[in-house]
N, C-alpha and C positions, 0 to 999 in steps of 0.2 A: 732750447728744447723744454717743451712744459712735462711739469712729469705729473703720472697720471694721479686722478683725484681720490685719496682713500676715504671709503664708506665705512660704515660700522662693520659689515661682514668680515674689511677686509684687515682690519683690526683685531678682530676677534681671531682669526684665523691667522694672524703672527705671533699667537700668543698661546700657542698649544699646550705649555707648560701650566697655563691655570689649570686649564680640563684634567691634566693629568694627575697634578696636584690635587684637585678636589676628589676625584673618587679614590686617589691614595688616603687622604685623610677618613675618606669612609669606610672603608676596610680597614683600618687605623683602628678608627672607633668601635665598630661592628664588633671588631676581632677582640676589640680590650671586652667589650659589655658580655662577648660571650665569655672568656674567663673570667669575670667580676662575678657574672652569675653563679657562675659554677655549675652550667649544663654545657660541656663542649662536646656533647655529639646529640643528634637532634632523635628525638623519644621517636619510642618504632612502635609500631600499631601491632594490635595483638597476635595477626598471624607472624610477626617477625619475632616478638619477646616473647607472645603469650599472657595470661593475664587469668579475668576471671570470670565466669559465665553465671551469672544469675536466671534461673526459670522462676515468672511469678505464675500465677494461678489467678484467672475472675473469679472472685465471690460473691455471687446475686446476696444483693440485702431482702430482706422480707418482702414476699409477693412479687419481688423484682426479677424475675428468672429472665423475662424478655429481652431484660438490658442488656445481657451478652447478647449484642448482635454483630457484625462484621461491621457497621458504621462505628459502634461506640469504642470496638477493640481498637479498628484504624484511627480514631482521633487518640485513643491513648496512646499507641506508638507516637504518633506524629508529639503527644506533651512530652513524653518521655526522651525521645530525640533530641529534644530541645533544649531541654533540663541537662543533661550529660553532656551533650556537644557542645552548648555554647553557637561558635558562629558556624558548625557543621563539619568541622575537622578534626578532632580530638580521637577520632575514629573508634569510640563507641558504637556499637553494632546495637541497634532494637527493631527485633520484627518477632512477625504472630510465627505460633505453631500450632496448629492445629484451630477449632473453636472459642478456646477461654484459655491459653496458652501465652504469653509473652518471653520469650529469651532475651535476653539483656549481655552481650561482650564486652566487657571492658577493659582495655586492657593494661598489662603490667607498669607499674610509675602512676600510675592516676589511685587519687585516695579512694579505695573501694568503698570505704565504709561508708563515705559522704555520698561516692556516687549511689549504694544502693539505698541509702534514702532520701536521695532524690528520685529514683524510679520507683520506689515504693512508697514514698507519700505521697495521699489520695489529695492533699491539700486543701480539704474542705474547708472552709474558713468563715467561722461567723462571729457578730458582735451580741455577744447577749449581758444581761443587766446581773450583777455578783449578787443573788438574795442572803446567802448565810456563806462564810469560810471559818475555817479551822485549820490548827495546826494536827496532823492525821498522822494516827499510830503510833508508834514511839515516839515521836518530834511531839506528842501534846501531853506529856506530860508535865504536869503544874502550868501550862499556858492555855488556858482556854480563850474561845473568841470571842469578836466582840458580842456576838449574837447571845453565847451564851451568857455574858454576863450585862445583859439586855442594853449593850454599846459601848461604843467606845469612851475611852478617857478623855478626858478633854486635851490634852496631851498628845493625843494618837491625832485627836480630831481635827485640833490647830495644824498639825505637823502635815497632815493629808491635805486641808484645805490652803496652806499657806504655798505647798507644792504644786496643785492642781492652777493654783491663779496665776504662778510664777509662769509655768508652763504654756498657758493659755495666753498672756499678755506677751510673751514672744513670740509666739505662731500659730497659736488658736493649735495647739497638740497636747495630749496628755500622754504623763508620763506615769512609770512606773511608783505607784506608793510603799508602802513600808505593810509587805504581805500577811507578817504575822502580827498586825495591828490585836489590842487587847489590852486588858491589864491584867498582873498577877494574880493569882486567886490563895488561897490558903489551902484549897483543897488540892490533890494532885490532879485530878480531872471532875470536869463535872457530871454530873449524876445523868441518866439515861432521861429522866424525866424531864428536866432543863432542857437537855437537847433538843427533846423532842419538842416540848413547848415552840424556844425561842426556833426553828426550824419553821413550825408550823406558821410563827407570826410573819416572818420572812417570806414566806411561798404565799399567805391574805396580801402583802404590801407589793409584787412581785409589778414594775408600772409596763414591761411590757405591752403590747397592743393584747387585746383579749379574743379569744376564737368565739364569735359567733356566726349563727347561721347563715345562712346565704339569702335567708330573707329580712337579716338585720333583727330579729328577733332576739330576745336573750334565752339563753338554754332552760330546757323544759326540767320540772324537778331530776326529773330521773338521769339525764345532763349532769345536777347538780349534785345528787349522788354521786353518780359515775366519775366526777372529777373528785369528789372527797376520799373515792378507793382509790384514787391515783394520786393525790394528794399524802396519804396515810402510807402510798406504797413509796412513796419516793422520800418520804421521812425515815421508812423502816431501808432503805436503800443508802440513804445517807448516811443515817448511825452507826450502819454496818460496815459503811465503806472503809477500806486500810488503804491510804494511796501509797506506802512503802511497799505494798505488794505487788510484782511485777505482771502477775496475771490480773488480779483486783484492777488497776491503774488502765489495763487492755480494756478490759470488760465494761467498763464503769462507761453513763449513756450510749453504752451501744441500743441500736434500735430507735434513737430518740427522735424525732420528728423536729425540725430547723421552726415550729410553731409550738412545742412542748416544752415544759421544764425540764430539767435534767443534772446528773451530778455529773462532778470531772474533778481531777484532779489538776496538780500542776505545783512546780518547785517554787521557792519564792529566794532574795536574793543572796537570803545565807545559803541555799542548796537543799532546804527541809523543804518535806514535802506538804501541802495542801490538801484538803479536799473543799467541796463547792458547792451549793445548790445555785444552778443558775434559771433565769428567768426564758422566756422564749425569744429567738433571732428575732434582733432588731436591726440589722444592719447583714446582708448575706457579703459571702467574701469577691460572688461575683458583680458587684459593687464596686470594687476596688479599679482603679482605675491603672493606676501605675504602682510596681513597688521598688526600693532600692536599699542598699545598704550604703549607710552613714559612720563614719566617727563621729561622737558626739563631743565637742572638745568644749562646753560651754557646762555638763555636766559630770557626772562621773558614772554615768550611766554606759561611757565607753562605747562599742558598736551596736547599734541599733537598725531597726529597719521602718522608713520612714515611706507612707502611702496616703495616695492622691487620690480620692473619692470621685465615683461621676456626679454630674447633676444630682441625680436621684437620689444615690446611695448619700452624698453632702446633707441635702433633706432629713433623711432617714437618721443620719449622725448626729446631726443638731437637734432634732426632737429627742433623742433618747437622750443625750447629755442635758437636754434641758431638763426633762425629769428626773434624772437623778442625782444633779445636783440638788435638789429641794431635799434629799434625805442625810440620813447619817452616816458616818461609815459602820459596817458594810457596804450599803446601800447606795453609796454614793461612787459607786466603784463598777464599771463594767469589765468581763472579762475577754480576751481579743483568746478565742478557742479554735485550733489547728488541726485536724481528726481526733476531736473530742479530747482533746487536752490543753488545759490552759497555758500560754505561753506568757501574756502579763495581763496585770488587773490594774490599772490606771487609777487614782481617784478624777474626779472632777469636781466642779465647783462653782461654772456656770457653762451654759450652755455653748460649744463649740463649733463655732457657723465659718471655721477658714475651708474645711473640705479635707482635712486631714488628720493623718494621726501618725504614730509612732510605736514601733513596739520595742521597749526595751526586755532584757532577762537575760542578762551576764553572757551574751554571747562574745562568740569571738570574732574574728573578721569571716572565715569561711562558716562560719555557720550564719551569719547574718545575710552573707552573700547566695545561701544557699535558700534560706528564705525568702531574701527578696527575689529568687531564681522565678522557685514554683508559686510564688503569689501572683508573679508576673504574668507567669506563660499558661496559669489557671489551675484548675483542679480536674483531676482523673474523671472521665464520664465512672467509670468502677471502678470498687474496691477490689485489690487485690493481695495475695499472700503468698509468700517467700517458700516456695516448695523444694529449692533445692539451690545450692552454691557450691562450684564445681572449679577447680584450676585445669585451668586449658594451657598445652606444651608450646613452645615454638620449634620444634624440632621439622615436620614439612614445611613452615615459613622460611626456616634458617635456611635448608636446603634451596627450597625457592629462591630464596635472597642469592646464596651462590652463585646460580645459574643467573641470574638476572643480572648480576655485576658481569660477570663473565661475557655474558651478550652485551652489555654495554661498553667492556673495557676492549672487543672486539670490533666494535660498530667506530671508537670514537679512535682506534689503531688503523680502519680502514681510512677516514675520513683524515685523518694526518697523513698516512701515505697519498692519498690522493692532493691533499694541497701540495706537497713535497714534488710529486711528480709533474704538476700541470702549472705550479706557483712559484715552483722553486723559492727565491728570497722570499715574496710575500708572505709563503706558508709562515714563515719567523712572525709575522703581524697577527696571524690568524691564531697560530696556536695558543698565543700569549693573551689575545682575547678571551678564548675557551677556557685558559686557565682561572682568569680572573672572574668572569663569568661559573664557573664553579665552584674557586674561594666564595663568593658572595651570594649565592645559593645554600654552600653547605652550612656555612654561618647564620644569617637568614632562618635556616629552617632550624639551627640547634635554636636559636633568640623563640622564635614561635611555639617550640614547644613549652615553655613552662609560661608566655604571653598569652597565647591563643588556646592550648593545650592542642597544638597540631602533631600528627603523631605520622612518623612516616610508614607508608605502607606498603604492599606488593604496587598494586595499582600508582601509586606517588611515584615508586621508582620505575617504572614502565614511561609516566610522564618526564621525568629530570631524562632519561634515554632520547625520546623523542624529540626535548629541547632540544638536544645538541646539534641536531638539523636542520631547528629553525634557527640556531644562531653562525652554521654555519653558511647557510644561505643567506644570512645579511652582510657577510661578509663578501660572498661571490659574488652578489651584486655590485658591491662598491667596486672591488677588484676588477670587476669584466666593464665599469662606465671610465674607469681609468684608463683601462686599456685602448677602450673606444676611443679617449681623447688623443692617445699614443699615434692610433691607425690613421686617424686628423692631420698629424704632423705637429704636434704643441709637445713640447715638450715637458716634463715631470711635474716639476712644480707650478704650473698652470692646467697641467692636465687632471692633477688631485683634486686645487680648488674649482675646477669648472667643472669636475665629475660629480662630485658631493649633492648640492644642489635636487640635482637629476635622481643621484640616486638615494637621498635622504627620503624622496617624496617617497619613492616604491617599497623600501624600509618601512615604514611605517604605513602602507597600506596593508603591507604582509602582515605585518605583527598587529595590527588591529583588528582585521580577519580572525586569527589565532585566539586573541585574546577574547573576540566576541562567542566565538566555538567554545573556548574554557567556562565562561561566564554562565552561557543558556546552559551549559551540561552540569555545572554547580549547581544552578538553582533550581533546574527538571528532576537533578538525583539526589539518592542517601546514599550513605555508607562510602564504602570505600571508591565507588567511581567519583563522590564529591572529592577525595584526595588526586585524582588522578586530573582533576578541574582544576584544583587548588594548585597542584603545581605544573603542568601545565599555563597556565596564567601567571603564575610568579616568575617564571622565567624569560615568559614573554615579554613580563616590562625588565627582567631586568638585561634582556637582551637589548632594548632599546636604551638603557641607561649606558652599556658597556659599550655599544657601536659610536654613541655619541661622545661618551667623558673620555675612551679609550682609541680605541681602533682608530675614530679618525685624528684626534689629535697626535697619534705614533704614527700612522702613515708620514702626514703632514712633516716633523719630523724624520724621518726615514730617508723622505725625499730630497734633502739636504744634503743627505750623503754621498760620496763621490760614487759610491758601487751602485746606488740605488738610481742617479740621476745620471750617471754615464749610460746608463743603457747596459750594464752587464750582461752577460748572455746567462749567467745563473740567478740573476737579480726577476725574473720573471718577467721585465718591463724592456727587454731587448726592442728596439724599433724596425730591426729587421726580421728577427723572428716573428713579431708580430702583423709584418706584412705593410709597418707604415707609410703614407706617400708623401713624401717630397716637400719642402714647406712651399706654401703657395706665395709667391712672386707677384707681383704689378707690372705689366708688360710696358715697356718704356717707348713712348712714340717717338718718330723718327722729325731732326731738326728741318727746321724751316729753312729752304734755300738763302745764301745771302744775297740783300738788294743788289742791283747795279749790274754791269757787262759780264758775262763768264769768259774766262779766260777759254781759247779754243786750245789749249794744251791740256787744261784738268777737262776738259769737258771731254 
């Protein structure tokens, strides 16, 4: 007797103990990383905890009233979404109200502070050329700059330019210089007239591109005038500037033109504060190609946020770094400025042609991260302002939430008596799927929320409801092709592995289905029906992980058993209750007469 030839299938399928093994080990794992975390129940969206509601307000800039329109409001929802959510689940809520209205939910466990400026930074972002810095307000006393002390030290200078080239011969980036460059002076501060001088000489040297007319001409005297009163006014702007002051530091270039000079402040990397006369945009931030945040482990410059130039805006970088390396410090220093506040002033030292940069200034990982956020996803079409921040209850969420478990724990009491009554033994297969299927869900979604910032919600739990019937119905598929093989006359342990097969394929048409519905509904919506995609979809694959690592290799298993493979009448797999027929038989032909006389007795 030849015995029959084993394939890889049928290898694999006497060996149910791997499968079973391997998704024990992942709920193993799963289960330790959620307590290692130290999130073990999964963050709830605001109508469940509650959280905090920010309204901003559009500000038309000067002459700009038309910019509130319904297109500019809708793209800044759409940056701001972006910005908070991450990959669309964190279930931050942003939509218009009214005209020039923004409301902003966020909800409870998420850092408010970061998220509300991330929605509220315009993230205007441009490169302009450092003309005069100072240490400003208290922090300048007895240190004045180099400007005013008509340069810097040779000392300061080395230190700047030995930096800027270190920098540049690693990856053509600059880095953060030493802000309060200068040298001591004897006096406690310098005299209003210096100021103004070495101010004056700094805004003549300023190598920015220059505004001329539109027929290439150079400005007419009265041109020339007109820029010596704005010249004269932005010295008297500077001198007077305090950037300790928290409304001064607000005000300072407001109104400035991305072609004008202008002052800013910005801290430097003991923490004191700066002020600036800067030259006009030589590089805009919508230029910027990609941004991200780095640890920088070859400095100590610590996290940073490092940006990829396009074409153009690379052009634009490498002409301005090439003229300002020709000067001295100050001047050989651009500043990288965020809604009109300096975040670093780089030196340089020659011309910077890789297409990148770097912005250091003592951040920490979420504030780098948050930066490289909104450099990413652009800057505000409008400016806007923080009209009110308000704590919203979960109290009708929590009620919600009741009722919602209660229909759920009612829906999945039904679907257990029903396998109980029509499955008897098998129900034991099914339930145990369900359950594990649920460990690896509630886990899963506790791991995403501090991962993804996925936050569960009414709608989330409406979808984790609705799975339980698509993974109940991958079960009654398997169960009714087994059956089938039953009603064939094969018995158990043939009828498992020849049902499989058949019903693996319909498995996985179903749940592809599913999971294409979850997909187009994530990526057509916001807010919370995205959570209702999100899980929706998660369950679906992990319904397909749990039929395959679980359910079939415990059938398989089960089928072994004397109660499951005798055909119990409570085992669900009875062959009589199931109506099976008969095994089929080879009808045996009748012998050949033997040769020769027949006897007339037997005949």
């Amino acid at each position: 007797m030849v015995a029959p030839k084993k394939g890889k299938n049928a290898s694999a399928q006497s060996k149910p103990g791997r499968s079973l093994a391997l998704i024990l080990i992942a709920i193993v794992a799963l289960t330790g990383g959620m307590f290692a975390s130290g999130h073990t129940t999964p963050r709830l969206g605001i109508d469940l905890a509650g959280g905090t509601s920010i309204t901003l307000r559009a500000v038309p800039e000067a002459g700009q009233e038309s910019a509130i329109n319904k297109t500019n409001m809708d793209t800044a929802v759409d940056i701001m979404n972006r910005r908070v959510n991450g990959l669309g689940v964190s279930e931050a809520e942003v939509q218009t109200q009214g005209d020039r209205n923004i409301i902003v939910n966020i909800p409870k466990g998420t850092n408010s502070a970061e998220a509300r400026k991330q929605v509220g930074t315009t993230a205007k972002l441009y490169f302009r050329p450092v003309l005069a810095t100072e240490l400003s307000g208290a922090n300048a006393t007895g240190t004045p700059s180099a400007s005013e002390t008509g340069g810097a030290s040779d000392k300061a200078t080395d230190k700047a330019t030995d930096k800027a080239t270190d920098k540049a011969t690693d990856g053509d980036k600059a880095t953060d210089g030493d802000k309060a460059s200068g040298t001591p002076s004897d006096s406690a501060s310098a005299s209003a007239t210096s100021q103004g001088r070495a101010a004056s000489d700094a805004l003549k040297a300023d190598p920015s591109p220059s505004v001329t007319s539109s027929d290439g001409a150079s400005p007419s005297p009265s041109a020339s005038a007109s820029g010596d009163d704005a010249t004269a006014k932005l010295q008297q702007q500077y001198a007077a500037l305090d950037c300790t002051d928290k409304n001064a530091r607000a005000k300072a270039g407001d109104g400035a033109k991305p072609g004008e000079q202008t002052v800013a402040c910005g801290q430097n990397s003991q923490g004191q504060w700066q002020k600036y006369i800067l030259g006009a945009a030589a590089v805009d931030g919508t230029e910027v190609d990609e941004a991200e945040a780095v640890y920088n482990t070859q400095t100590a410059a610590g996290w940073t946020v490092t940006m990829k130039f396009t074409d153009k805006g690379s052009k634009k970088f490498a002409d301005i770094t090439g003229k300002l390396a020709q000067n001295q410090s100050p001047q050989n220093q651009f500043a990288i400025v965020l809604d009109n506040e300096v975040v670093s002033d780089p030196y340089v030292s020659q011309a910077l042609t890789g297409g990148n940069a770097e912005i250091s200034g003592n951040f920490d990982q979420e504030e780098a991260q948050g930066l490289a956020n909104v450099l990413s996803y652009g800057a505000l079409p409008l400016t806007f302002k923080e009209d009110s921040v308000t704590t919203v209850t979960a109290a009708l969420g929590g009620e919600q939430l009741h009722a919602g478990l209660i229909a759920g724990a009612i829906g999945l009491a039904l679907v257990v008596l029903y396998l109980l009554f029509y499955y008897r033994g098998l129900s034991f297969i099914a339930v145990c799927s369900l359950l594990v299927s649920a460990g690896l869900t509630y886990v899963i979604m506790a791991l995403l929320g501090p991962t993804i910032g996925f936050a569960l919600n009414l709608p989330a739990v409406c979808g984790a409801i609705v799975a339980i019937g698509i993974t109940a119905d991958s079960f009654i598929v398997y169960f009714e092709r087994v059956r089938d093989e039953i009603r064939e006359g094969r018995t158990l342990r043939p009828a498992v592995e020849r049902a499989w097969p058949r019903a693996r394929r319909t498995i996985l048409v179903s749940d592809f289905v599913s999971f294409l519905a979850a997909a187009v509904l994530f990526v057509v919506t916001v807010g919370k029906v995205q959570g209702f995609a999100f899980t929706l979809g998660l369950t679906t694959l992990l319904d397909v992980v749990v039929v395959f690592l679980f359910t079939k290799p415990l059938l398989t298993l089960m089928a072994r058993r004397k109660f499951f493979s005798s055909g119990h009448k409570w085992s669900g797999l009875d062959p009589k209750a199931l109506g099976a027929k008969p095994p089929l038989r080879r009808t045996r032909r009748p012998s050949r007469p033997a040769v020769g006389p027949v006897d007339p007795k037997e005949a």
